[in-house]
N, C-alpha and C positions, 0 to 999 in steps of 0.2 A: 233556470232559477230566476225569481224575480224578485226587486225589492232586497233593502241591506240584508245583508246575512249574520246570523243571530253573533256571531266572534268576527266583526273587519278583520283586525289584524291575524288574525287566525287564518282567514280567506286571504290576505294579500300576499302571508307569507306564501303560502300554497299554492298562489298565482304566480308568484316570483320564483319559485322553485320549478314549477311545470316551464315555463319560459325558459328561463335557464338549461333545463333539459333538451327543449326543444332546437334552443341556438346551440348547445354541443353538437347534437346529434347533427343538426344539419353542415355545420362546420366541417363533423368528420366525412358528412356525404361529399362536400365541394373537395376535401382532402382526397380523397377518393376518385374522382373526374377526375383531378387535377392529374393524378397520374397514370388513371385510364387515357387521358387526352394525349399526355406527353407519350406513353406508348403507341397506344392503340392508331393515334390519326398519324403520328409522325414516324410509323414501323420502327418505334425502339431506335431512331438511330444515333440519337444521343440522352443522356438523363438532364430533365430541366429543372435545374433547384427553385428552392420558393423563392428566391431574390430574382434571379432570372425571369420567373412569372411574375412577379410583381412589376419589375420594370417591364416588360412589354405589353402586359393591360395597364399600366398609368395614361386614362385615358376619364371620360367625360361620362361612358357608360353610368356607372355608379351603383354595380351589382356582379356579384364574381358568375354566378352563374348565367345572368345575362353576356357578360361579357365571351364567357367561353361557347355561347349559343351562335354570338355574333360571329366568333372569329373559325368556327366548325360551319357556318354556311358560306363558304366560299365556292364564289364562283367558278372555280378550276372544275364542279361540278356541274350536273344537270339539279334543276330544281327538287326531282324528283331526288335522287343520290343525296342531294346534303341533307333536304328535312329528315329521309328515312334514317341516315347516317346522325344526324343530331338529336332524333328523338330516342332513340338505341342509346348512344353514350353519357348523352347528360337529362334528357327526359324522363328517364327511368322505366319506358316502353319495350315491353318484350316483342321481340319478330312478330307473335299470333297476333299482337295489340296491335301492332304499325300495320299487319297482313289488312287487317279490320278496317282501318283507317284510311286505306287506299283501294281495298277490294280485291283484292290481289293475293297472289297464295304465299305461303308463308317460304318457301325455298325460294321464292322470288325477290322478298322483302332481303334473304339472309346473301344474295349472290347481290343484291344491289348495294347495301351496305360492304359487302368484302372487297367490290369494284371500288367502290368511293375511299375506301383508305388505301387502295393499291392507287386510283390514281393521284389522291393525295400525297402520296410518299412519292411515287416518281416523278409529281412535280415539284419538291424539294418545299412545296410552302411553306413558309415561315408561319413560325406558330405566335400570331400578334393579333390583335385587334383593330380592325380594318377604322380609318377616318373618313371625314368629309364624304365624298361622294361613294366612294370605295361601299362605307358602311349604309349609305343611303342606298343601293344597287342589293346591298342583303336583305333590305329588312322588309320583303315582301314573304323571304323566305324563313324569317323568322317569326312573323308574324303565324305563317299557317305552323313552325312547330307549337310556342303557345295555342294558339286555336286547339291543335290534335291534341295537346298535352290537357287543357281541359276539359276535351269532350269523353276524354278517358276517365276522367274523376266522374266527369257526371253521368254515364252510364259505361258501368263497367262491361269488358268484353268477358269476363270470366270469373269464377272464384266463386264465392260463398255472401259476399255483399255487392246491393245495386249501386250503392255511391262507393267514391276513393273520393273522400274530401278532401286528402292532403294536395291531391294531384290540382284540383278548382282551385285549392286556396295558392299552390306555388303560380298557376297560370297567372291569376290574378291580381297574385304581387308586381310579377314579370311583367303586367300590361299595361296597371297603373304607370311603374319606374318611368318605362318605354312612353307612355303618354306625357309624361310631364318633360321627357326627353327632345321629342318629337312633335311639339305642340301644334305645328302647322299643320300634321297630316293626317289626312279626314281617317282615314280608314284604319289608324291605332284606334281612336278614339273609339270609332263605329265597333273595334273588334272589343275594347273596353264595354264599350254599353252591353254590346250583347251579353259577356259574363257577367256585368254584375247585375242583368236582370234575371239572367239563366240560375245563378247561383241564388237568387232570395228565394227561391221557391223550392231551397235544400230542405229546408225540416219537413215540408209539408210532402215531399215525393216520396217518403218512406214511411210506413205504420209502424206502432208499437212493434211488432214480431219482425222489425226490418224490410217487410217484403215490398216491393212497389206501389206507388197510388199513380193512378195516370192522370194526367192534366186537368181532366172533366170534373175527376173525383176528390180531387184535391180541395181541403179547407183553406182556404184564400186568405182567412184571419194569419195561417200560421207563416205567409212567405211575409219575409223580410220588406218593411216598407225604406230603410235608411238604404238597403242596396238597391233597392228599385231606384231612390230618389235620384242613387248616385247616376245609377245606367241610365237614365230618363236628360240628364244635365250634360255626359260625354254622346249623349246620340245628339243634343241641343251644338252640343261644339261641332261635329262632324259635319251637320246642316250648316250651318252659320260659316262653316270655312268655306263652303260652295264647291264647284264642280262636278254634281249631283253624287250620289250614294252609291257607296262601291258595295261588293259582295258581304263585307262584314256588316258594315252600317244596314242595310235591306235587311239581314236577318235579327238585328238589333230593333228594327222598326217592326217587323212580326211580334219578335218578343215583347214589343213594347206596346203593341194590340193586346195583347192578352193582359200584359201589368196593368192597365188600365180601366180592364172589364171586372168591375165589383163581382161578380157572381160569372158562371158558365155563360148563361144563356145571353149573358151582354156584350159577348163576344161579338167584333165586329168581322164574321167572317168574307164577307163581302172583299172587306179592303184587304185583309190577310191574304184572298184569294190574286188579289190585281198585285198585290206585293210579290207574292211569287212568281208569278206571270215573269216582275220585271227582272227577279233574281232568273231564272231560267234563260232569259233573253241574254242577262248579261254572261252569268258563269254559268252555261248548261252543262247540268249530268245527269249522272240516271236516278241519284240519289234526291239530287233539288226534284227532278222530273215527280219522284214516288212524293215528298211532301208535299209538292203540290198538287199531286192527287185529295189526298187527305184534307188540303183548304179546299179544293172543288166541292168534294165529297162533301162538308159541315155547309160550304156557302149556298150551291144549288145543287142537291142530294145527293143518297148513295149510289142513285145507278152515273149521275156524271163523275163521278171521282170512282167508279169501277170500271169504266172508260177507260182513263187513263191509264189505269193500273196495267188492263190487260196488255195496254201495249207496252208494256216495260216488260212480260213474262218471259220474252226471248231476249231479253237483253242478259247480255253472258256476264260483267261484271254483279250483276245483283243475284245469279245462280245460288250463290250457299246465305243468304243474304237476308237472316231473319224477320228482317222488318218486310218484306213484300210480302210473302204470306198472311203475314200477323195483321198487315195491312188490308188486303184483298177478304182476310175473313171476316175483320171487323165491318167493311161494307158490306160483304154477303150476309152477313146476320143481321144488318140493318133492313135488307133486304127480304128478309124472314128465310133466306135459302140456307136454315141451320146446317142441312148435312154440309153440303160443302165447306158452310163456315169451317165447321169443325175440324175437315180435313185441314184443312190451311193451317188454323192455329196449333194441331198437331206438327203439320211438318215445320213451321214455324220452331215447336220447342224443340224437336229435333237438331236444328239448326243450331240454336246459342248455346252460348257453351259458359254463361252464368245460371246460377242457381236459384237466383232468386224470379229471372226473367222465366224461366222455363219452369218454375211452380204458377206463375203468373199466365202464360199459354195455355197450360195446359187446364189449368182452374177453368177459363177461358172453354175452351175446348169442350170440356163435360157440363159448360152448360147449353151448348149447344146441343147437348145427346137427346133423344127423344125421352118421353119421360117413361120409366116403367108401373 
């Protein structure tokens, strides 16, 4: 809606009552952690009243949910064990979603999580919120559950809808805090930029009937220019603090190729393509590897970024792994090799297990059928 609304006070009360609603509910959520936390991390071996939690996060954090992210990625784990373990109990992430998130199968996600509170409990941790270095030593690992927690909002792994905005919008709270916390370190910021440029492009990734618009197709009127402006100012911090650009910040600077480009075709794909190059060099997977197929493929055509592709096909983490096909078809059909397109983007919808994604393949897919 734009412009006064024909009753203000009519409108604010309504604003103020939706708010209101919004802080109960999430209250009763952190209510809720609180005592999933006190059981769940610490094997029930004592009940911790709210005065007892109070005193032991009286700390600089300045967010209850940040704080219990903080004090659940302890080091007494492996990196991998606390994010999975953190984004389960306070992320709001089910096993398939965190399975998603790391590529990995889902009785793996749930035996890493049940390791992670058994060795928590037989290490007797105290249930506190780590200081000074302690908390500096976590927060690379907190930093990727935020990351995971909003790359679930912004495309969902299951269900009936392609966004979970609530999930972008807790990430984004959580990154701001943490940036103004943290002000020296490049790589909040960079992980800040990248959602609030990722996230202004929420209204326009969906159509009227909900269902997806992809990047290319996207009305660029309708993303957000005040959260571009914002992502465009914490990627200006992250440069400006020096030490060159870590894994978040590089994919902050892609995103920030595109918030840039008034129209598709002004895309600089060239540089998006040497941008990936440098993420690959630094944090290589199979994942960064298939994206930057995709910038090959837009910067110098679809047979170089089908190239790449192919060589990911045996790579065993990307197996059930929807985007490689869905990937491999879109260059095949640029390539005019419709049938095969077609397969791909069939087994592609096979693959996801959203609803909206897999009307989006499959639409896909029959326009690649020959015509009758």
């Amino acid at each position: 809606m734009w412009g006064v609304p024909a009753k203000p006070g009519a409108w604010l009360m309504g604003t103020a009552k939706h708010r209101a609603i919004d802080l109960l509910r999430r209250r009763k959520r952190l209510e809720l952690k609180y005592e999933e936390m006190g059981h769940e991390l610490l094997g029930a071996q004592r009940e911790i009243s709210e005065r007892e939690f109070e005193a032991a996060t009286e700390d600089d954090v300045g967010d209850d949910l940040l704080r219990l992210i903080f004090t659940a990625c302890h080091p007494v784990l492996s990196t991998e064990a606390r994010v999975a373990l953190t984004l389960r109990l306070l992320g709001g992430l089910t096993t398939e979603e965190i399975a998603r998130a790391f590529l990995i199968s889902e009785p793996a996600v749930a035996q890493r999580i049940v390791r992670a509170k058994r060795a928590l409990n037989d290490a007797r941790v105290p249930f506190e919120v780590p200081a000074g270095a302690e908390l500096a030593a976590r927060l690379a690992s907190v930093l990727e559950v935020i990351y995971l927690i909003f790359n679930e909002g912004y495309a969902a792994t299951a269900g009936d809808d392609w966004l979970r905005p609530a999930l972008c919008e807790d990430a984004l709270r959580l990154g701001r805090i943490l940036a103004e916390l943290t002000a020296g370190e490049p790589e909040v910021h960079g992980l800040v930029a990248l959602m609030e440029i990722q996230a202004s492009r929420s209204r326009a990734r969906v159509g009227r009937s909900g269902d997806p618009v992809l990047l290319l197709d996207q009305d660029r009127g309708h993303w957000d220019q005040l959260l571009i402006r914002r992502g465009l100012a914490a990627l200006e911090r992250a440069e400006q603090l020096g030490g060159g650009l870590g894994p978040y910040a590089l994919q902050a600077a892609i995103a920030a190729c595109h918030a840039r480009a008034r129209t598709a075709a002004e895309t600089d794909w060239v540089g998006i393509a040497a941008l990936y190059d440098a993420l690959a060099h630094l944090a290589p997977s199979a994942v960064v590897e298939l994206n930057r197929a995709v910038a090959h493929g837009m910067a110098f055509g679809p047979a170089a970024g089908l190239e790449l592709v192919d060589a990911l096909t045996s790579e065993t983490s990307l197996a059930n792994y929807q985007y490689l096909p869905s990937v491999r078809g879109d260059l095949l059909a640029k390539l005019g090799l419709l049938e095969e397109a077609r397969i791909e983007f069939e087994r592609a919808a096979s693959l996801t297990r959203n609803a909206r994604e897999r009307k989006l393949l499959l639409e896909r897919a029959a326009a690649c059928a020959p015509s009758r």
